[in-house]
N, C-alpha and C positions, 0 to 999 in steps of 0.2 A: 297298110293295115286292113283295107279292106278288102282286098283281093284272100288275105289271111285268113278273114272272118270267114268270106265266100268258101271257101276252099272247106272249112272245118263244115259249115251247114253243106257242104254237098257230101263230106265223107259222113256224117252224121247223119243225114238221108238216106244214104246208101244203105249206113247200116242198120236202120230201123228198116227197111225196107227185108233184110236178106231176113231177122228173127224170125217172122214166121216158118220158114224156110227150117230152120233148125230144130234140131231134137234137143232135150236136155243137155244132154254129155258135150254137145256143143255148145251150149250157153256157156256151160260151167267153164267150158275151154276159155274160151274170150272170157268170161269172167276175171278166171285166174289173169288170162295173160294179160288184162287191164290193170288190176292191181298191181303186178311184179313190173310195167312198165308206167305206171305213176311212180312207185316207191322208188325205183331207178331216177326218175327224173328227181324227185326231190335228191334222192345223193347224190346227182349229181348241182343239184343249186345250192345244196350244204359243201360240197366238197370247193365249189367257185366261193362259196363266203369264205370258208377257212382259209383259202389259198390268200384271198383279199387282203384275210385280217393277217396272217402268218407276212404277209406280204408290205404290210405296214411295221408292224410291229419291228421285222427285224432292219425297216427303212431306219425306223426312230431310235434304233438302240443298239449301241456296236455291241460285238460278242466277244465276250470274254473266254480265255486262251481254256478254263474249262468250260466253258457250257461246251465249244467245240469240242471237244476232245471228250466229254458225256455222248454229242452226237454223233462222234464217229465210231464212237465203243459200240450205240447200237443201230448201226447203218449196213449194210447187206450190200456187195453189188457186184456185178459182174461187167465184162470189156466192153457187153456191148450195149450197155445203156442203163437196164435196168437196178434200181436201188430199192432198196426198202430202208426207211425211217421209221423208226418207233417215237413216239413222244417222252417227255418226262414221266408221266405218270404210267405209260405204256397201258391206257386206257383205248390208243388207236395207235395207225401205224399206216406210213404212205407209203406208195408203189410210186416210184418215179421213171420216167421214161419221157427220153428226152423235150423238157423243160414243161413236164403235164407230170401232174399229180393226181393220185385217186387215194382215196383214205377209207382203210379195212377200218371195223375194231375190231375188239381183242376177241369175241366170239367167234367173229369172222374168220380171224388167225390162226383158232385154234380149232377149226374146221380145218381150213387148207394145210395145217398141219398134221391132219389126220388123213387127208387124201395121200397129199405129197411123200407119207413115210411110211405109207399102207401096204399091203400086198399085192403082187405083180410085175410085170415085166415094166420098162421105162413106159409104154407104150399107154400101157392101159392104167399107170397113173397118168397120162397125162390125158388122154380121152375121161377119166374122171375128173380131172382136174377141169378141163375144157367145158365139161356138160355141167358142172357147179356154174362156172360164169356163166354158161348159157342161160342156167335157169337162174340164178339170183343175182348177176353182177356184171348184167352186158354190157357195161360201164368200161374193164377193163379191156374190151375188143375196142372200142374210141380210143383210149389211151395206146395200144400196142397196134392196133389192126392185124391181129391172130385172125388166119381165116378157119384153121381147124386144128386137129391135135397131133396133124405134121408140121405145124408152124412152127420153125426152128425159134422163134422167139418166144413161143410155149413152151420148148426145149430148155432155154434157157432162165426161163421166168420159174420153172420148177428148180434149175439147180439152184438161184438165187435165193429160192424160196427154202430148199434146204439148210443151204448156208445160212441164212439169218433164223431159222426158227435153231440152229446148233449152238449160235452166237450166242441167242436170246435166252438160253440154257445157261448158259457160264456165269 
């Protein structure tokens, strides 16, 4: 814990150190990108409770032949890993990949539904797609380790994504 502590007062040093150094537009840079990577860390310690609690809950309680069959009606997935779960109230909705979870909401949803069915060649929705999680959702590169918007598992995380937002329609 302490070498931890160390480590954060030296990079904290450091970067009280460069400020001067910077013009506005630079501040505001780090600004942003401190916020967008606190807010990430908190989804990602909301997303480790949910998983917790979802994780208990279904220890404690067998499932009945429908709740299954509610969450297979709204489950998305493709061969080579990836699913999408929507919840009951379809207030959120998980990205699964093999045995990790990350949890959209429905905002979320219906952004990347508006990427993934937008105008363009495959290519350039998926470099849209990609620069979304870039800027608001670097959470989903942990969970898939996409390195860009040739990653055939951003290839197939868009068709998945199609497929469940057609589902999610019916």
């Amino acid at each position: 814990m302490k070498s931890k502590n160390a480590g954060l007062k030296t990079l904290a040093a450091e970067l009280e150190s460069l400020i001067p150094q910077l013009d506005a537009e630079g501040l505001e840079y780090l600004i942003q990108q401190a916020r967008i990577h606190l807010y990430n860390m908190q989804v990602d310690e909301h997303n480790r409770s949910v998983i917790e609690e979802a994780n208990k809950a279904n220890a404690a309680k067998p499932v009945s032949k429908t709740a299954a069959d509610k969450t297979a009606a709204r489950t998305a997935g493709s061969s080579t890993g990836f699913t999408i779960r929507g919840t009951e109230s379809g207030s959120s909705f998980y990205f699964h990949y093999k045995n990790n979870d990350v949890m959209f909401s429905r905002g979320e949803m219906l952004r990347l539904s508006k990427i993934v069915n937008g105008p363009g060649t495959d290519l350039e929705i998926r470099e849209r797609l990609y620069n979304w999680f870039d800027r608001e959702r670097r959470d989903i590169f942990a969970l898939a380790n996409m390195k860009d918007k040739f990653d055939e598992r951003l290839k197939e995380l868009v068709k998945v994504l199609k497929k469940s937002l057609v589902q999610s329609k019916k």
